[in-house]
N, C-alpha and C positions, 0 to 999 in steps of 0.2 A: 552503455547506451542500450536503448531498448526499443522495440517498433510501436508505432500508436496503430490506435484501430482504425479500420477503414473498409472499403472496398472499391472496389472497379466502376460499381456503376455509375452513370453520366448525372444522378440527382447530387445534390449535396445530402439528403439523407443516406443513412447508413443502413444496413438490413437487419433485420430484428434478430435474428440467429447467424448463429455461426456456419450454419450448413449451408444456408443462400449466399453468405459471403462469400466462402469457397467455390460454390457451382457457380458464381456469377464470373470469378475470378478465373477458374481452369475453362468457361468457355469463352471469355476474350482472349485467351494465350493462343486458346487452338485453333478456331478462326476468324480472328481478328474484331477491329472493334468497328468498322463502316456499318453505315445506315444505307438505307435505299433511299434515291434520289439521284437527283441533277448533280454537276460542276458547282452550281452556287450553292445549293442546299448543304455541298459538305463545307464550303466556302464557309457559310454561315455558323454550321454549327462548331469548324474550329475557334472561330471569331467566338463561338459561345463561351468553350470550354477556355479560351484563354482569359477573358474575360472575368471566368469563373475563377481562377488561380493556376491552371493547370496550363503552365506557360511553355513545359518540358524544355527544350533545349535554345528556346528563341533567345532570350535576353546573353547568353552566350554565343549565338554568330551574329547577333548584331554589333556588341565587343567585340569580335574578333574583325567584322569589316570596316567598324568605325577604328580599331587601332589598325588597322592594314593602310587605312588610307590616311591616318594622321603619319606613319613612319614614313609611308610614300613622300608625301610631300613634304617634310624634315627632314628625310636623307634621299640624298640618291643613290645612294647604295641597297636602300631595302627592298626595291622591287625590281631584281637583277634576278640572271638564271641562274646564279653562284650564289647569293644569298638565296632563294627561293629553295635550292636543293639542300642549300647547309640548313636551313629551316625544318626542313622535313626530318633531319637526321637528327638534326638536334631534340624535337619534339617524341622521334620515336619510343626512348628510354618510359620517358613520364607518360605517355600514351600508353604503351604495356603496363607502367605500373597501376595507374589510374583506372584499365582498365581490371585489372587484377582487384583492383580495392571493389570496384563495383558488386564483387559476387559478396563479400562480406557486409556493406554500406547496407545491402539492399534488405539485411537482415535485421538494421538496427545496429550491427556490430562496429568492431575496428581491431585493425592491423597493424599496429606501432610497429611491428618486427619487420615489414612487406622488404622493405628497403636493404635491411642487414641481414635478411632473406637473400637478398639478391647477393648483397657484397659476402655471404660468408659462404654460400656457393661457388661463386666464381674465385673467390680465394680457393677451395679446396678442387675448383677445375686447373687452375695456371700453377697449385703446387704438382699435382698429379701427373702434369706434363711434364712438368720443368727441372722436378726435382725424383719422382719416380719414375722419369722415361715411360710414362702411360702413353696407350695409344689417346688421340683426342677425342675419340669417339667413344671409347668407352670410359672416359673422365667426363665427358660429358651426360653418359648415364647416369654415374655415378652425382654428377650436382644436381640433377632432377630428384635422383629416387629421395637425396639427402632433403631438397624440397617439400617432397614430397610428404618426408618423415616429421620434418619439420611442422606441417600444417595439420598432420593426423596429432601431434604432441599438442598443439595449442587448440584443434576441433576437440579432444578428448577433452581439457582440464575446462572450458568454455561450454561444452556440452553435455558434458557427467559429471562434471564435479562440480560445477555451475560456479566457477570463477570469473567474475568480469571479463570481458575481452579484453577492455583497456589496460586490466592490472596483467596479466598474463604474459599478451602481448610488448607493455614495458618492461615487464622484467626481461622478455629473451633480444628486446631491444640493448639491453645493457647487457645483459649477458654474452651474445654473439662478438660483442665488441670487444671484450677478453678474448675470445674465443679467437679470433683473428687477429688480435695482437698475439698470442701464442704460436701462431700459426705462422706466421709472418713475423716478427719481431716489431718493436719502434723501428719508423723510420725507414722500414723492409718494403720493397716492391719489385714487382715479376713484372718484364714486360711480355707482352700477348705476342705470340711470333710462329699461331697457325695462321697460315694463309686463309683455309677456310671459314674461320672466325673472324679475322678481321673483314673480309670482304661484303660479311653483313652491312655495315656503316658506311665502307670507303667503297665498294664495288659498283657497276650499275650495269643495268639490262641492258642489253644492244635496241640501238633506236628502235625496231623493228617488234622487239619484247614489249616495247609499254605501249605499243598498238594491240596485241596479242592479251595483255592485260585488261584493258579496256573493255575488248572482245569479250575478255571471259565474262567480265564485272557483269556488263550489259544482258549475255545470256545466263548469267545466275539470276540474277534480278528479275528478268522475265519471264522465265521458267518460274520460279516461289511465287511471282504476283500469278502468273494465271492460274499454277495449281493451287494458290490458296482457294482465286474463284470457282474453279470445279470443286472443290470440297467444301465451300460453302452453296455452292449451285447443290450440288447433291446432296445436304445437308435442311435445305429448304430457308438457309437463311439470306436473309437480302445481302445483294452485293453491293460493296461500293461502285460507282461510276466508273466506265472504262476509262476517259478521260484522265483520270489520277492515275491510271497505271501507265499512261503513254506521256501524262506530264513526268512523272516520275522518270520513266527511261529518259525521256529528251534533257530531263536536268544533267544526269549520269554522263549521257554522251556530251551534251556543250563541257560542263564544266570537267569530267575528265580530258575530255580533249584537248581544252586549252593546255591544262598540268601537263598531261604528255608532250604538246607540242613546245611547252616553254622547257622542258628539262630534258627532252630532245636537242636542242641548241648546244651549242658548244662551251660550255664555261672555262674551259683550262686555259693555261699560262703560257706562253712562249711555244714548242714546238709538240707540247704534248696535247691531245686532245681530250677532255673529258664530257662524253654526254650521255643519254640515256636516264631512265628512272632509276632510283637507289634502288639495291634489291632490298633492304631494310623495307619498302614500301609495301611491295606485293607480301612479304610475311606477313606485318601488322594486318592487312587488309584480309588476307586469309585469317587472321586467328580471331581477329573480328566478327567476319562472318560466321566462325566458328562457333564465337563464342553467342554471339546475338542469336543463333539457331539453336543453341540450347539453353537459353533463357525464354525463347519465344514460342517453340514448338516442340520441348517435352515436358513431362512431366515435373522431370527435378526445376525446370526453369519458375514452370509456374509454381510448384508448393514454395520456390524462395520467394517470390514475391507473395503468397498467401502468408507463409510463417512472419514476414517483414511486415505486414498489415494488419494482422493479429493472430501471432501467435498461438491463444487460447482456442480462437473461433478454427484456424488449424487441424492443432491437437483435435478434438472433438469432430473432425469430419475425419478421421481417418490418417492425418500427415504425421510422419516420423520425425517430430520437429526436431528433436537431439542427433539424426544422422543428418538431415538437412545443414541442420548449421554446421555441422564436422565435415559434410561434405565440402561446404561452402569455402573453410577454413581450406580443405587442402586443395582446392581451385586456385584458390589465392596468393596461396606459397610456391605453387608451379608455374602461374603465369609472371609471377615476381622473376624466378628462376629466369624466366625469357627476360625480362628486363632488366635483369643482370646482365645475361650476355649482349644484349645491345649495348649496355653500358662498354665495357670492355673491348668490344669492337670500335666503337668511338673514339675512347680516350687511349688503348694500344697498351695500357698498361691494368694494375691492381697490387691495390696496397693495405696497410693493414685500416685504414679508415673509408673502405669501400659502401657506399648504402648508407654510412651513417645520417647523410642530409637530403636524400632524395623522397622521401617517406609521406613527410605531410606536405611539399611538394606534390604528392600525388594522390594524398586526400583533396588536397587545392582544385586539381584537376577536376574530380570526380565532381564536388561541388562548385566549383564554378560553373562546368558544363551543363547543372543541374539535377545531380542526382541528391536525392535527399539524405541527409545524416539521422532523419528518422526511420528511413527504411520503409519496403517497399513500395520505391519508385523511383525510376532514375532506366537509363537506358545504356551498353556499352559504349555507343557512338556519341551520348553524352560527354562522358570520361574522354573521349578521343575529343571530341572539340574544346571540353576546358582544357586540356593539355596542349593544344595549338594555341588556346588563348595567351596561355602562362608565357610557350614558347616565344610569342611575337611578342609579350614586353616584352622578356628576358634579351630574344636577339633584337627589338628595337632601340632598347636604350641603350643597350653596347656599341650599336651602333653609333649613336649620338654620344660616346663617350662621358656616358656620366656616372660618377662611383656607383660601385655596389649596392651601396646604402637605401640609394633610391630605389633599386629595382626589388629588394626588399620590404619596401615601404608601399609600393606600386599593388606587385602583388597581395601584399597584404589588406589591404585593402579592396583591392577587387575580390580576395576572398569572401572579406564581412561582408561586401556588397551584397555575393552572391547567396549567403547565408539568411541574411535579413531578404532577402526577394523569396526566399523558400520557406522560411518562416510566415511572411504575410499572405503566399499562395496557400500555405494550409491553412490560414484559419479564414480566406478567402473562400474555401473551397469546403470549408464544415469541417476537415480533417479526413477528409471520406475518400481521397483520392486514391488508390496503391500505384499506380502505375503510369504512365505517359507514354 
């Protein structure tokens, strides 16, 4: 797969050189893309640019509220504080992975391995314990650095040798799965039995945490929105309206609010009592934020959305596009590595067929939520809402007890949807778009 050309700016024309395309791109990254004006003027001009094609993550929480409220009213089971929190836990695995895929997607590439990245890591953390008496802490290094090493092998053959991603990628897709059948046997499975690893998925914050969480979310958020306007104040470029950064915090606080106040409640059985936010939550939310601040506000972020836009126009301004992309690759295979171990804290076990089906599952993610498979454009919090998408069929129709088959067929389908709405926004949009 390869990136089409484009750039950042709001015309559907494209800029005649590569050098404008770049500078026009590294200075939306750094301070943002508002216009000066009113509430309605920006009103207006998102109404433009969706119009235009550039729809970013909308047609994705509108799926996600129009299937929230069809499961609502089909089961009464789906909008409980016990399915609400299994929800969350459920979604987290593909959430990390999908957002993992995002740094490679945004290049034009793909990561067929992401998944048996994850499972052949986490094989060699629960052999490391179980079978070498390793401390779990430092078996846990040990599946990062192996991650790690993993994504520098496929950044290398992808980036210097100039191998396809897809061919690469399949081969260690196939490969790892020997690799872990060796490792494990047929049939072989280690259950997970640190406490501190499983507590990812099954633990949760004391009520009083995802008040404290909240607090924090609100005060990062408003601290980034104001210093981004001092650095555009002092920069001379126009700010957006205060109003959108007070709409913005008051959305944070209602709808955080509620989340916390609904998984605050008590969901447990008979005498034991289970509430609070999962800790699985504040991680994602942290490596999100993490990750969105270096896609937004350095360097490496914006040349991956320049290299993803056109490559060539790139190259010629100065961008190291063969360590970008290698970079890219081994973001991918670490943050995989995290969505291994959610995996495994979930299920409490691992076997020798770990990762092998979670993979384009969370391609699915990334493009449902809207990231583009052309590359540069797409956003992490994208990836997080197609993967809540995916999650609420996944746990709606189990809930309505209906085969497999269907939530196969379901998905699938809202994939191509979401494939063809990205398709039609770029040729909506002249192909000029990189970013949302």
């Amino acid at each position: 797969m390869s990136g089409e050309q484009g750039t950042s700016a709001p015309t559907s024309t494209p800029p005649t050189d590569s050098t404008t395309a770049l500078s026009a791109l590294s200075t939306e990254a750094l301070i943002g893309s508002g216009q000066e004006g009113g509430l309605m003027d920006q009103v207006r001009a998102w109404l433009q640019r969706v119009r235009g094609g550039d729809m970013g993550a909308l047609p994705a929480v509108g799926g996600f509220v129009v299937l929230s409220i069809l499961f609502t009213i089909l089961s009464p089971f789906f909008f409980t504080e016990r399915n609400f929190a299994n929800l969350l836990t459920q979604a987290a695995t593909l959430v990390m992975l999908g957002m993992a895929l995002v740094f490679v997607l945004l290049l034009g590439e793909i990561d067929l391995s992401a998944g048996v990245t994850a499972g052949l890591t986490m094989v060699i953390f629960v052999v490391l314990i179980a079978v070498v008496n390793l401390n779990w802490v430092l078996a846990l290094a040990i599946a990062f650095l192996t991650g790690i090493a993993i994504g520098t092998f496929i950044g290398f053959f992808v980036a210097k040798v100039g191998i396809p991603s897809f061919v690469v990628t399949l081969g260690l897709f196939l490969g790892f799965q020997g690799l872990e059948l060796i490792i494990i046997g047929a049939g072989g499975l280690y259950r997970v039995e640190t406490p501190e690893i499983l507590a990812i998925q099954n633990g949760t914050l004391p009520p009083w945490g995802g008040w404290v969480m909240l607090a924090v979310m609100l005060a990062i958020s408003a601290g980034t929105s104001f210093l981004d306007r001092s650095r555009r104040t002092r920069a001379g470029v126009p700010n957006r309206t205060i109003a959108l950064v007070w709409a913005k915090l008051i959305t944070i606080l209602v709808l955080g609010g509620i989340v916390v106040a609904i998984l605050n409640q008590n969901r447990g059985t008979g005498f034991k009592a289970i509430e609070g936010v999962p800790i699985v939550v504040p991680i994602t939310l942290a490596i999100l934020w993490l990750g969105t601040f270096v896609l937004d506000r350095t360097k490496f972020g914006r040349y991956i959305y320049a290299v993803g836009g056109n490559a060539e126009a790139a190259r010629r301004s100065g961008v190291k596009v063969a360590t970008i992309r290698w970079c890219a690759f081994i973001v991918c295979s670490s943050l995989a590595v995290v969505a291994g171990l959610f995996s495994i804290s979930k299920v409490g076990s691992v076997d020798a067929a770990a990762g092998r089906d979670i993979v384009l599952s969370g391609v699915a993610a990334a493009v449902v939520g809207g990231v583009s498979l052309f590359g540069g454009r797409g956003r992490l919090i994208h990836a997080a809402i197609g993967a809540l998408v995916i999650a609420v069929i996944t746990n709606g129709l189990g809930l309505l007890n209906l085969p497999a088959g269907v939530n196969y067929a379901v998905t699938g389908g809202v994939l191509i949807l979401a494939a063809t709405v990205d398709a039609i926004s770029r040729k909506r949009a002249g192909g000029s778009i990189l970013r949302t």
